[in-house]
ROMI-605916 format. One record per residue: x, y, z of N, C-alpha, C in turn. Coordinates in steps of 0.05 Angstrom, whole numbers, padded with zeros to 5 digits, always signed. Layout:
<sites>
XYZXYZXYZ;...
</sites>
This chain:
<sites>
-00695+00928-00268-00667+00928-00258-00658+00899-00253;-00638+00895-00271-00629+00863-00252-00624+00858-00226;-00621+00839-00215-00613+00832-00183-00593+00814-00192;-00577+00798-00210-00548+00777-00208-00541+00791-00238;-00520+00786-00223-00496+00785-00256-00480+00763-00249;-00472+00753-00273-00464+00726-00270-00426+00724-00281;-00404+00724-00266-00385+00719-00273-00373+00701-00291;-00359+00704-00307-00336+00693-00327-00340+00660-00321;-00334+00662-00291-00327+00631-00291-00350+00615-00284;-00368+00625-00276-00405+00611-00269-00416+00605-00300;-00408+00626-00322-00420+00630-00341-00410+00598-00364;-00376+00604-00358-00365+00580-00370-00381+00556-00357;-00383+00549-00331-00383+00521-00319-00411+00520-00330;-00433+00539-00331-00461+00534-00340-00462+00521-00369;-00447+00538-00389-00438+00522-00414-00431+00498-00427;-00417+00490-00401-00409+00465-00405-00425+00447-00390;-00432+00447-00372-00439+00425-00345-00470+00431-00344;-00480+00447-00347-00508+00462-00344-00521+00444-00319;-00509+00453-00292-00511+00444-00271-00541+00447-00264;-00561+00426-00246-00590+00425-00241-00595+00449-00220;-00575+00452-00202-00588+00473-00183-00583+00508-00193;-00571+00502-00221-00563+00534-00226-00586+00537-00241;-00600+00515-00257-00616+00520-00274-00647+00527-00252;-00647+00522-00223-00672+00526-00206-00668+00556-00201;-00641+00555-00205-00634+00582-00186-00654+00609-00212;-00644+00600-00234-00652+00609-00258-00685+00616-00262;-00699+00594-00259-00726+00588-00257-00737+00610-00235;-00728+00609-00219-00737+00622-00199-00736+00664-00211;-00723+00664-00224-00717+00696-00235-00735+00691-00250;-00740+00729-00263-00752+00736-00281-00735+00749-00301;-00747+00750-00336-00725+00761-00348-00720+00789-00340;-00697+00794-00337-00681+00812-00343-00672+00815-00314;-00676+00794-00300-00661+00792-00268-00628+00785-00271;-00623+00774-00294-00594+00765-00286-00582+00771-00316;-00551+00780-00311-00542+00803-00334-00516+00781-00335;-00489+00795-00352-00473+00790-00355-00453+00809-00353;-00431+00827-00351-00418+00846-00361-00410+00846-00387;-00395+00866-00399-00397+00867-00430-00356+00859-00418;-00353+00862-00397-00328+00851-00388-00321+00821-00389;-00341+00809-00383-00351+00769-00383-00350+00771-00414;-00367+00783-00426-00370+00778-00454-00351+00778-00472;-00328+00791-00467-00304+00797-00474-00283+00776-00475;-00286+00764-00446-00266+00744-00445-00287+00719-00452;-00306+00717-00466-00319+00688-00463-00318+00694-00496;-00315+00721-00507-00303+00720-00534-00274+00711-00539;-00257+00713-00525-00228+00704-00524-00237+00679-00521;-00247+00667-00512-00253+00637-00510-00262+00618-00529;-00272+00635-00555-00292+00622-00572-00257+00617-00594;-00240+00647-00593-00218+00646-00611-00204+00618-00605;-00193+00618-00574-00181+00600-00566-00190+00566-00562;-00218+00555-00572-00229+00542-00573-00214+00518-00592;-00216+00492-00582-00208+00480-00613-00233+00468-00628;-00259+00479-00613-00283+00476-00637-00298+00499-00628;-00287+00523-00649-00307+00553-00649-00335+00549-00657;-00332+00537-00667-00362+00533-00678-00384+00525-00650;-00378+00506-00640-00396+00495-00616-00388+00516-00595;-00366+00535-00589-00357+00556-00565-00377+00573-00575;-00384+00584-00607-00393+00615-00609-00421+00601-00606;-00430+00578-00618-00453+00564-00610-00469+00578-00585;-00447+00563-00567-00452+00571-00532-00458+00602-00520;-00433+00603-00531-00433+00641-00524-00459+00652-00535;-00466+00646-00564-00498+00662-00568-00515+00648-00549;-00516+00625-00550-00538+00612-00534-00546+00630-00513;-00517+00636-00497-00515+00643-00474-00538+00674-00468;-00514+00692-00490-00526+00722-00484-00553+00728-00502;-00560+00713-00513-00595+00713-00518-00621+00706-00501;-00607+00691-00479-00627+00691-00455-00611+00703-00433;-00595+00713-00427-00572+00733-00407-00558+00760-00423;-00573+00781-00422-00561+00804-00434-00532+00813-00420;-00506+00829-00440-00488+00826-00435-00495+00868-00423;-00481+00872-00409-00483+00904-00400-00459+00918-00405;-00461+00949-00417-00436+00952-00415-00424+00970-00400;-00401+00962-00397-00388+00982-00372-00386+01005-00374;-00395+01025-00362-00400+01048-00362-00385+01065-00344;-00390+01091-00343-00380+01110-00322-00386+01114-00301;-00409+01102-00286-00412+01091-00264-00389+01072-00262;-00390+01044-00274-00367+01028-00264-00345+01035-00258;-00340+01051-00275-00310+01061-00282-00310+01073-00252;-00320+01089-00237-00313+01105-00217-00314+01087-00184;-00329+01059-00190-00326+01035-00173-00301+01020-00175;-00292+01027-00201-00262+01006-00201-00236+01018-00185;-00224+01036-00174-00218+01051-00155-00223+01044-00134;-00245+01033-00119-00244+01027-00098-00240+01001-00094;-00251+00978-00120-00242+00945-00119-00212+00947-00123;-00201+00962-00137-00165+00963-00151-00153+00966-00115;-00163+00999-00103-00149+00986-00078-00155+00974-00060;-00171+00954-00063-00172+00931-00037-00143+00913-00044;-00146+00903-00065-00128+00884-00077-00103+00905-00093;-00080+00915-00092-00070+00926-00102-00049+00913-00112;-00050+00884-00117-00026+00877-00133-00027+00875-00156;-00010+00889-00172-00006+00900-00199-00024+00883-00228;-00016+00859-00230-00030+00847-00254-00047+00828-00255;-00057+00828-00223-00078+00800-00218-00104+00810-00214;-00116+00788-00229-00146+00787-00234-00151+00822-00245;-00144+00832-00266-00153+00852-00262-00184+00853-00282;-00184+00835-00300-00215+00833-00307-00237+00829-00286;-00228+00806-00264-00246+00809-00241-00251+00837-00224;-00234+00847-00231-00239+00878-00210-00257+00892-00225;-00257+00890-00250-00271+00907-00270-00301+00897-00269;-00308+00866-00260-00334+00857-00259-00336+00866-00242;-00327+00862-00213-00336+00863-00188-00349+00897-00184;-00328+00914-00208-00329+00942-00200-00365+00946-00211;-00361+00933-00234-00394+00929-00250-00422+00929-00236;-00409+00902-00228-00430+00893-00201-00438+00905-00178;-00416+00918-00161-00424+00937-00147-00431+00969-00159;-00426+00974-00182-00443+01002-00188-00473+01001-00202;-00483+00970-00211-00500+00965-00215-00521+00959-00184;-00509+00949-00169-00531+00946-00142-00531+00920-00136;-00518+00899-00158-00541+00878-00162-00521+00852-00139;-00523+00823-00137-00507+00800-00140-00494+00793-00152;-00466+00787-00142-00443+00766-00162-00450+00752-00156;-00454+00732-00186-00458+00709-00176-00426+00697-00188;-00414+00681-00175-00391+00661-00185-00382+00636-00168;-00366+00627-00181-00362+00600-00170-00337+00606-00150;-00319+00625-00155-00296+00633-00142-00299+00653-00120;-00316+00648-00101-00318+00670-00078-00296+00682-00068;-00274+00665-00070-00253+00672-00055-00239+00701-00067;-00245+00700-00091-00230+00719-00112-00241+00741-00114;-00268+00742-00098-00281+00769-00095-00285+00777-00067;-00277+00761-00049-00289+00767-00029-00278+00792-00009;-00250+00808-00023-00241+00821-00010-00250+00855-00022;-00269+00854-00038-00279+00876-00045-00311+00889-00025;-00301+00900-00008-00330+00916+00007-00343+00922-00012;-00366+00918+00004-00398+00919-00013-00410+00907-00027;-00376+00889-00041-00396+00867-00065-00415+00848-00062;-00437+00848-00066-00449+00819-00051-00445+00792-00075;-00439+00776-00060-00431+00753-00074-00453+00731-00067;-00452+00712-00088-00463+00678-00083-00458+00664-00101;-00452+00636-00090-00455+00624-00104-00465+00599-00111;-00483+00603-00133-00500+00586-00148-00498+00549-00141;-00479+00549-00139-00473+00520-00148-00462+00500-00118;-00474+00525-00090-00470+00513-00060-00494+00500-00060;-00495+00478-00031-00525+00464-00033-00530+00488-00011;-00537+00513-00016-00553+00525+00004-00578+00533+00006;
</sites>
């Protein structure tokens, strides 16, 4: 069972910056401790289109989900997103993040992201993030 899933925006900054304390954080897991949503995967595919070098984005993105399996949202999730939708009920924001967070909490596991702020109004979710000196 994993224990982290890793958000959209942890996933990008790792891509690019491949920061030293995310990579300890990393070391320290075993495979199949830390996932992705097939929701992240989605938009980090929008990302490879919108790229102005696809080639080095889809590069990354495989890099990425060949050592971080992507999960997919299921009917469990689906029945957690209902409860993230009404914490935050304004109509067109973040709604891919509600859809991870919903992920994350019907999986059991950690968000991990760089944007706490953007999750933090969802009960239950447990959040961290990677890239604090804590």
């Amino acid at each position: 069972m994993p224990r982290y899933m890793l958000d959209t925006n942890i996933c990008i900054y790792l891509m690019r910056s491949q920061p030293p304390q995310v990579a300890m954080r990393f070391a320290a897991c075993h495979v199949g401790d830390v996932v992705i949503s097939a929701i992240t995967l989605a938009e980090l595919e929008f990302g490879v289109i919108t790229s102005s070098d696809r080639v080095k984005a889809r590069n990354c993105v495989a890099d990425l989900i060949r050592d971080i399996p992507a999960l997919p949202f299921d009917a469990l999730a689906a029945g957690y997103y209902g409860q993230v939708r009404l914490a935050t009920q304004a109509p067109k924001r973040d709604q891919l993040d509600k859809l991870i967070a919903a992920h994350a909490m019907a999986l059991g596991v950690i968000l991990v992201t760089n944007n706490v702020r953007d999750f933090s109004a969802y009960k239950g979710l447990q959040i961290q993030n990677w890239l604090d000196d804590d």
